[in-house]
N, C-alpha and C positions, 0 to 999 in steps of 0.2 A: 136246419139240423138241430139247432137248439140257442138258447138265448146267449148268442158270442158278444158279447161287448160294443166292439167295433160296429157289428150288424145291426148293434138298437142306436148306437148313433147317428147310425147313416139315415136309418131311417126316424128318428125323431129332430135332427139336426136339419136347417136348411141354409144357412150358412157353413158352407163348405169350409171356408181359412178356420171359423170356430172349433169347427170339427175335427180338422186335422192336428189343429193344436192341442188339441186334449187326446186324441188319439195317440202326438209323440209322446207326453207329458206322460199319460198314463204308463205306457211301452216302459218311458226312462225310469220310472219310478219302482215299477215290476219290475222291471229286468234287472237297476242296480243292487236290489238287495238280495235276489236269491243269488246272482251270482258273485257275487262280495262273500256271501255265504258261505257257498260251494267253493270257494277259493281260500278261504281261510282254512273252513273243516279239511279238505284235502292238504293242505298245509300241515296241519294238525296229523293226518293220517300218513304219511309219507313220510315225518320224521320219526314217526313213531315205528314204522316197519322197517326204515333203515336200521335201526337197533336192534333187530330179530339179527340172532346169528347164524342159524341156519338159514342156508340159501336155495330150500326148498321152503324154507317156511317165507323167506321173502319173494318168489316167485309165486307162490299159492294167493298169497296177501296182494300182491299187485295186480294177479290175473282176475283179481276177483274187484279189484277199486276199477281197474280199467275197463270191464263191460259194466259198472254201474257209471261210470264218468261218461262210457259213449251215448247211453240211453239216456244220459241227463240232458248230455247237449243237443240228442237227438228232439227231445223236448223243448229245449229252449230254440233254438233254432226254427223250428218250423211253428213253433209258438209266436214268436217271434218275428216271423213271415207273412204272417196274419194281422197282429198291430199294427205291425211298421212297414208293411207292404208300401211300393212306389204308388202315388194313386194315378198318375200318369198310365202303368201297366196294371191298371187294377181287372183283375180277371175272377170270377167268382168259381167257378172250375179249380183256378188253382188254390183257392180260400178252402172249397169244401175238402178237397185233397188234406192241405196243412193238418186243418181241423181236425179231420180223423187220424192223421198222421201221433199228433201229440192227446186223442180223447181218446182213442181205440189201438194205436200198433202198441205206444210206450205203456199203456201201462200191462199188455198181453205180454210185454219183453221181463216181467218183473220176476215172475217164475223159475223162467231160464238164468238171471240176474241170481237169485237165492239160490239155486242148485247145484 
């Protein structure tokens, strides 16, 4: 599908334990900072919209963090599925699934997310 990470390891790596420890390593390292990120900024945005005193402007303003917060996790998540997959269940069907799930659905959800 295209050059995923995981997939040049596996196939440049021949030590498996080496493999997978760079595979968590990597996973832990991606995954704590965007979402440390996305938990603070939402921190950030949520105290901030508490203070809107109309409560249509705080319904507008929530309806609008809450389909971008779904398509985020929807993102990490099956991004995330893909790194840190069990390799015991490792199934390349559901890899290429993930894959397009966070290369082609999230970022086609971005439109509808704006509008």
């Amino acid at each position: 599908l295209f050059c995923d990470p995981s997939q040049l390891l596996n196939l440049s790596c021949s030590n498996t334990f080496s493999d997978n420890i760079v595979k968590y390593f990597l996973g832990a390292l991606y995954g704590l900072f965007p979402i440390s990120g996305i938990l603070f900024s939402y921190y950030k945005i949520i105290s901030s919209i508490l203070r809107i005193p109309s409560l249509g402007g705080k319904y507008k303003a929530f309806s609008t963090c809450g389909s971008h917060l779904a398509v985020v996790c929807l993102f990490l998540v099956t991004a995330s599925t893909v790194y840190l997959g069990s390799v015991a269940s490792h199934s390349p069907r559901n890899d290429v699934v993930a894959s397009l799930m966070y290369t082609v659905v999230t970022p086609m959800l971005n439109p509808f997310i704006c509008s």
